[in-house]
C-alpha positions in Angstrom: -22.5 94.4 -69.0 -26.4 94.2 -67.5 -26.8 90.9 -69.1 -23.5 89.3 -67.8 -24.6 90.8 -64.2 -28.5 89.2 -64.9 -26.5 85.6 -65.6 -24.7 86.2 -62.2 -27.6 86.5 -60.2 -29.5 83.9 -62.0 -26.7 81.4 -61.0 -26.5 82.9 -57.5 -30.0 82.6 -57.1 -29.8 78.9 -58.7 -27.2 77.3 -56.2 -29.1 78.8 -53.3 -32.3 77.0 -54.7 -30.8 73.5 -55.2 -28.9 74.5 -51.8 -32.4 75.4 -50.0 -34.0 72.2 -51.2 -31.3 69.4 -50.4 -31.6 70.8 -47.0 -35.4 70.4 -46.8 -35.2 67.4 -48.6 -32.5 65.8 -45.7 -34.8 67.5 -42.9 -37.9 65.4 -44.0 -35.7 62.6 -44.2 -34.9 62.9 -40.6 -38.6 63.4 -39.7 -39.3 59.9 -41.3 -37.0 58.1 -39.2 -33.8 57.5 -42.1 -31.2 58.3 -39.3 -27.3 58.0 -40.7 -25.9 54.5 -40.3 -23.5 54.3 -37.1 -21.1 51.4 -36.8 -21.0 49.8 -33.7 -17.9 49.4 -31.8 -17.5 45.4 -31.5 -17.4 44.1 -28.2 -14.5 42.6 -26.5 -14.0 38.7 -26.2 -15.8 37.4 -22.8 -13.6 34.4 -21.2 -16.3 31.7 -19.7 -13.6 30.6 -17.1 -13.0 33.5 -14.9 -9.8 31.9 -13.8 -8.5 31.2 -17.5 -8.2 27.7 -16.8 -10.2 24.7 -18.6 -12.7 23.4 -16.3 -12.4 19.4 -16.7 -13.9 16.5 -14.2 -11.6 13.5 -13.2 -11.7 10.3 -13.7 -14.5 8.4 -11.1 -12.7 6.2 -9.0 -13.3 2.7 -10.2 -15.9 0.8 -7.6 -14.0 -1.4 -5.6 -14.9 -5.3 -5.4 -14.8 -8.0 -2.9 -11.3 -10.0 -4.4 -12.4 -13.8 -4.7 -9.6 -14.9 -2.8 -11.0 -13.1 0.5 -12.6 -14.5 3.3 -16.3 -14.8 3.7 -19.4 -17.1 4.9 -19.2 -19.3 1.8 -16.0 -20.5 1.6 -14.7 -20.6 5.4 -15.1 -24.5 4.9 -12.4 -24.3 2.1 -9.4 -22.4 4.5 -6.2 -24.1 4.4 -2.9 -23.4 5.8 -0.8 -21.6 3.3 2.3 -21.7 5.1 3.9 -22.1 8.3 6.6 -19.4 9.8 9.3 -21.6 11.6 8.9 -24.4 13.9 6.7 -24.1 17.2 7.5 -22.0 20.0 7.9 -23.5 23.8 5.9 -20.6 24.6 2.2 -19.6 23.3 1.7 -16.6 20.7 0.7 -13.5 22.8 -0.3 -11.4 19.7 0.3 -11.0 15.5 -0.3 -7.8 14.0 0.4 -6.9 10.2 1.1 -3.4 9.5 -0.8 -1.4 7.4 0.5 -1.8 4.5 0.4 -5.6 4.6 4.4 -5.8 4.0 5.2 -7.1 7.7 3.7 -9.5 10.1 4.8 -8.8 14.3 4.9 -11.7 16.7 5.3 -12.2 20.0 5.9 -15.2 21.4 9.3 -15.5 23.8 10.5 -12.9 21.3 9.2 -10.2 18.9 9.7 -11.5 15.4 9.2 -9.4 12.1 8.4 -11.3 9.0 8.3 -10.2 5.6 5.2 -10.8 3.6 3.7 -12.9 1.5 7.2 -14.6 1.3 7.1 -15.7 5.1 11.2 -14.4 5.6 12.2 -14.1 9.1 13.9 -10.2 9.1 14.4 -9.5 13.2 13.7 -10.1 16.6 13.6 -8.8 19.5 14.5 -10.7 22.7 11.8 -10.2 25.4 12.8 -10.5 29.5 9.5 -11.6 30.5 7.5 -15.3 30.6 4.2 -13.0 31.1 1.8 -12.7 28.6 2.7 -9.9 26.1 0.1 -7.3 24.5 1.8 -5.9 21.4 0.9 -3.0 19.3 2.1 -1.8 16.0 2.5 1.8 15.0 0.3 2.9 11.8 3.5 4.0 9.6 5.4 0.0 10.9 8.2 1.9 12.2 7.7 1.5 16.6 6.3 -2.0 17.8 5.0 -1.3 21.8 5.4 -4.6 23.9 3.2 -4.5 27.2 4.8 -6.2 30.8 8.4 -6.1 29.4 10.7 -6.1 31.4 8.1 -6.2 34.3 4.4 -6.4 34.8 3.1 -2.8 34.1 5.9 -1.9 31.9 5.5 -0.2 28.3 8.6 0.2 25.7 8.5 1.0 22.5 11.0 -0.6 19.9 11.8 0.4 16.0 11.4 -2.5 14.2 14.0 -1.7 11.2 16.9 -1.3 14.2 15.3 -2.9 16.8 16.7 -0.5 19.1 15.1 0.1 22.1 13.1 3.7 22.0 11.3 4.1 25.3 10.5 2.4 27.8 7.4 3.4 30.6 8.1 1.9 34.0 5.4 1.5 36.7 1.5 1.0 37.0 -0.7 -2.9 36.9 -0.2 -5.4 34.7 -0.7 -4.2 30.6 -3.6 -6.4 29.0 -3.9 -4.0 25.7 -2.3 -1.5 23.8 -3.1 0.7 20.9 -2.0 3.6 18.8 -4.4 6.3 17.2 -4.9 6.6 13.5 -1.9 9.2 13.1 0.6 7.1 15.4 0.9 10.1 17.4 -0.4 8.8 21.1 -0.6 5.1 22.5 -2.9 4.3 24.7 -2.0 0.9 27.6 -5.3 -0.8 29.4 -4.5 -2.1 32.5 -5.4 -4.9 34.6 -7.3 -2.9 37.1 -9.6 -1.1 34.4 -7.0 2.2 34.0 -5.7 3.4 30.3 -2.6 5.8 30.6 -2.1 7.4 27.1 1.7 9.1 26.8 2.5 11.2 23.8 4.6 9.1 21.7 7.2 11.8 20.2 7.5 12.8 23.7 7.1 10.1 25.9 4.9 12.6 28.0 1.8 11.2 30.2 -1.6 12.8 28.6 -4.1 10.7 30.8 -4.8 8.4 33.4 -8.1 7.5 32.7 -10.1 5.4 35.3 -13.3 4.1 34.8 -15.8 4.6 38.3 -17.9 1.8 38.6 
């Protein structure tokens, strides 16, 4: 019975050993900088466009050339008539405008005529009352023509050129020797024969300015 007791402790004593070494063992270990492995939690996924959308650059624009068919120093001595729009008029040419977008040609000369282009096709007129000399101006869009002196010297109206139905007309002031719309077609703007410019509002018809020059 002593002797089984004896192999009890012995074993007892035994485990504690190994037990009391592994821990000095793991202790020096630590001292010696052999820290346990850690796995790092990965990062998530950075998106380099903030917005999530692919940032791309366009197309430049192409750089634009002088066409060999336009008009310049070196071949003025080469112009010739292309065609000719009807047969003379009894009455001078006060004024030919294009539109903007090159489609139309506007005379006036006894009449207001609207050609098509290039073709050269006659498409309206508008009768004028007046032998005076006739400032025209053409609204940027081509829609509103504005004839200067018509029906009487200092008279202003406004005709659309697809009807040509009469839109406006501004009576009163000296004779009209220019008009002119701005870039958006929104005012017109009549110079007179005395040095004035009235500018009317052309949705409204309403007078902005009478602008006179002091000398």
């Amino acid at each position: 019975m002593a002797h089984k007791t004896s192999l009890v402790v012995c074993i007892g004593l035994l485990l504690l050993a190994t037990l009391y070494l592994a821990n000095i063992g793991w202790g020096h270990g630590a001292e010696n900088g052999k820290v346990p492995m850690i796995t790092p939690t990965p990062l998530p996924t950075v998106n380099p466009t903030p917005f999530g959308g692919t940032i791309t650059i366009g197309t430049p624009l192409p750089t634009p050339e002088l066409s060999s068919l336009a008009i310049n120093p070196s071949n003025l001595d080469r112009l010739s008539e292309v065609k000719r729009l009807g047969t003379p008029k009894s009455q001078g040419i006060s004024d030919a405008l294009f539109t903007r977008d090159g489609q139309k040609l506007v005379t006036s000369w006894g009449d207001l005529t609207i050609w098509q282009m290039p073709d050269g096709e006659e498409i309206g007129s508008i009768l004028l009352s007046t032998s005076s000399w006739t400032p025209l101006a053409v609204s940027p869009d081509g829609q509103i023509a504005a004839i200067g002196n018509h029906e009487s010297l200092g008279w202003v109206e406004l005709w659309y050129l697809s009807t040509g139905q009469l839109a406006r007309q501004h009576r009163g002031g000296e004779q009209v020797v220019a008009l002119g719309f701005n870039a958006t077609g929104t005012l017109l703007a009549a110079g007179r024969s005395d040095g004035s410019i009235t500018v009317w509002e052309v949705a409204t018809g309403r007078l902005l300015h009478e602008l006179q020059k002091n000398y």
